[in-house]
C-alpha positions in Angstrom: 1.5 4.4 6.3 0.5 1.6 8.9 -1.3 0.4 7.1 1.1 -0.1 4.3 3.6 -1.4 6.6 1.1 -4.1 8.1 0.8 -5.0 4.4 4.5 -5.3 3.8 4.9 -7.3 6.8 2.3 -9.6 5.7 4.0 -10.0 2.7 7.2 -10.8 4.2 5.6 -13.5 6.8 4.0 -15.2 3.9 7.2 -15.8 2.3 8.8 -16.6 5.6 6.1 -19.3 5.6 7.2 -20.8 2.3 11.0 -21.0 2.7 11.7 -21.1 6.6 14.9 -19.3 5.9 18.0 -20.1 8.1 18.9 -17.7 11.5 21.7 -16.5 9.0 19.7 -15.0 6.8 16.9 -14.0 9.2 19.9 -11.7 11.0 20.6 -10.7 6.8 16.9 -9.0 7.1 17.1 -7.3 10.8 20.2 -5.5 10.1 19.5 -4.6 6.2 15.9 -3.5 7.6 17.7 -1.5 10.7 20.5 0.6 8.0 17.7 1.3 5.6 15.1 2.7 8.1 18.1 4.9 9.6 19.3 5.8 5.9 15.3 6.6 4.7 15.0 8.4 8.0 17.9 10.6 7.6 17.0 11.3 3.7 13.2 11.8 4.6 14.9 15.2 6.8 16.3 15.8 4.3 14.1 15.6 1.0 10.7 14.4 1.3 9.7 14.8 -2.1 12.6 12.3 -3.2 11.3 9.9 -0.3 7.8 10.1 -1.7 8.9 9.8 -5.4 11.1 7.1 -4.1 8.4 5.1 -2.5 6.8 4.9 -5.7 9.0 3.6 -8.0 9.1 0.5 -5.2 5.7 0.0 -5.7 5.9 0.6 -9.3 8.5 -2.4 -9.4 6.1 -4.2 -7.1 3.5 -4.4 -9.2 5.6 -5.7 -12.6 7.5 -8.2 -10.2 3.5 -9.8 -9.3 2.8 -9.2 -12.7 6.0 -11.4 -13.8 4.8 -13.7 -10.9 1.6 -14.5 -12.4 2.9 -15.5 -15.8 5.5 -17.8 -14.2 2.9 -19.5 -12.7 0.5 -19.6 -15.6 3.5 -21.1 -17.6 6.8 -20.7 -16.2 8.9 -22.7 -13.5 6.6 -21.3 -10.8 3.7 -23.8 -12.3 3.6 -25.5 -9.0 2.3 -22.4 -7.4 -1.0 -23.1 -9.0 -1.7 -26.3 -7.0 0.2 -25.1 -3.6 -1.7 -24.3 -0.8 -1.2 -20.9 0.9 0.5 -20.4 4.1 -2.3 -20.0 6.9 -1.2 -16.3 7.4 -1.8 -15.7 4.0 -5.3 -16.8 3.9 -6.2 -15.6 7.2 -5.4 -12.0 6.4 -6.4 -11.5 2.8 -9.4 -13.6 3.9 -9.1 -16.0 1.3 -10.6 -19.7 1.3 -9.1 -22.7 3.2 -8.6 -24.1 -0.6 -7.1 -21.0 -1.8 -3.1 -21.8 -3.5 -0.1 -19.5 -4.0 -1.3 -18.2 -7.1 -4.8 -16.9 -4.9 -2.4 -15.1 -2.4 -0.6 -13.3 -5.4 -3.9 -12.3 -7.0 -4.8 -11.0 -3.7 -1.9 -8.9 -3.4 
C-alpha cells in the first residue's frame, strides 16, 4: 500500500508540474484529500471488503482514463503531448530518458 501511495503521489506531482495550479485550488486538494481519508477510514472499520472492491473500480477507471489519454494524444486535442517534454520528476522516477515527452510518462504509468 506504500508503495501504491508513492505512486499516486508521483502521479499527482507530475501533473502539479504541468499546470502550477493556484494556492486556491492547492487548498481544494488538502481538504478534499483530508474528508476522504477520514470518510475511507471510517468505512474501511466498517466494511473492508467494500474498501477493497472499491479500490478497484478506481484503478479500473484508471486504466480506461490512460487508455483514453493515449488516443487523445495519438489524434485528439492532447496532440501536443507527443512533442512535450516531461516534467523532471516524471522522468527521474519512472527512469525515463532526458528526451522522454508526456506521452512517455503516460506509457510509463
Amino acid at each position: 500500500l506504500l508503495e501504491e501511495a508513492e505512486n499516486e503521489r508521483m502521479h499527482l506531482m507530475t501533473a502539479l508540474q504541468l499546470r502550477q495550479p493556484s494556492w486556491l485550488f492547492r487548498m481544494g486538494v488538502i481538504v478534499s484529500q483530508g474528508t476522504f481519508v477520514t470518510m475511507f477510514s471510517g468505512a474501511y472499520l466498517l466494511s473492508p471488503r467494500f474498501c477493497h472492491r472499491f479500490v478497484g473500480y478506481l484503478e479500473e477507471e484508471a486504466v480506461f482514463t490512460y487508455s483514453k489519454c493515449l488516443k487523445d494524444i495519438e489524434s485528439g486535442p492532447l496532440k501536443h503531448w507527443q512533442t512535450q517534454k516531461a516534467p523532471d520528476v516524471a522522468t527521474r522516477y519512472w527512469k525515463l530518458p532526458e528526451t522522454a515527452s508526456m506521452k512517455d510518462v503516460v506509457l510509463a504509468i
